[in-house]
N, C-alpha and C positions, 0 to 999 in steps of 0.2 A: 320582696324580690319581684322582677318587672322580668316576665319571661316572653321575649318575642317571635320563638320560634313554632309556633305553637297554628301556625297557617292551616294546616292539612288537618284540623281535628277540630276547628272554633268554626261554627257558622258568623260571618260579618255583620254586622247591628247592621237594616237595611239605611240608614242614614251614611253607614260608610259606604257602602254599595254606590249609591247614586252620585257621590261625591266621585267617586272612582269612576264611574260611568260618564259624568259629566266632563273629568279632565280629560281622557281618553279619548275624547269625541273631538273634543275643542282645542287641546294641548299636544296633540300629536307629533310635533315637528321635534327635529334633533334642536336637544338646546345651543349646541356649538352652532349652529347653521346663523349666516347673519342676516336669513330673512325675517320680514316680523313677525310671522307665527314663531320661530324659533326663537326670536326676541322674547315674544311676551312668552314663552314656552319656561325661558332663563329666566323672567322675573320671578313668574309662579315656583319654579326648584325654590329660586334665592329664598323669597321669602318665607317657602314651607322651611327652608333650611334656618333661619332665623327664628323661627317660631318654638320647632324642635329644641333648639340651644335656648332660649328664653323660659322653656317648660322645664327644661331638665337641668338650668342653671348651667350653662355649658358655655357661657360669651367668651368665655379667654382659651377657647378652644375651637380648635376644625372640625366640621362634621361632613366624613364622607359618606357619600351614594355608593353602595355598589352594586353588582348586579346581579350577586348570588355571595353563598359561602365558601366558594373559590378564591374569587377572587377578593373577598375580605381577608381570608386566610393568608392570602400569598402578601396584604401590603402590611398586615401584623408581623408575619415572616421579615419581610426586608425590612421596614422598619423597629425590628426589633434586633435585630442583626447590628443597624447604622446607629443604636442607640439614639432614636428619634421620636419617643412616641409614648405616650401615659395610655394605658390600659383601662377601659372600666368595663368592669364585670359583674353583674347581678351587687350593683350599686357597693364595689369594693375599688378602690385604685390601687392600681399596680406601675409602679414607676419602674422602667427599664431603663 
């Protein structure tokens, strides 16, 4: 099992630290924005988003951002509702 909530209790390897410190600095801009910090802002998502789905075998699937447990909850909620959406949970699928 692959437990990700787990923030408030794990100290970060400093390799992730600086990694974080680095995009923060440099990557700031909103990705929607079509200036080109906000451009190259969008590439960096795209490709983290690419890399995620390549590690966890995920290419025939969407992988969303979100910005807490709200609002991941709320598009589980609607999309489970509109019958749109496969589940995975501590590496089980759950088709709705």
């Amino acid at each position: 099992m692959i437990y990700f909530d787990n923030a408030a209790t794990t100290r970060p390897l400093d390799d992730v630290l600086q990694t974080y410190d680095t995009v923060n600095r440099k990557y700031f801009y909103n990705t929607a924005s079509l200036s080109k910090g906000g451009q190259e802002a969008r590439k960096l998502l795209e490709a983290s988003r690419t890399q995620i789905k390549q590690l966890f075998k995920l290419n025939d699937y969407d992988l969303i951002f979100t910005s807490g447990a709200t609002e991941s909850n709320n598009i589980v909620i609607q999309s489970v509702i509109k019958k749109e959406i496969t589940i995975w949970s501590n590496g089980t699928r759950f088709r709705t």
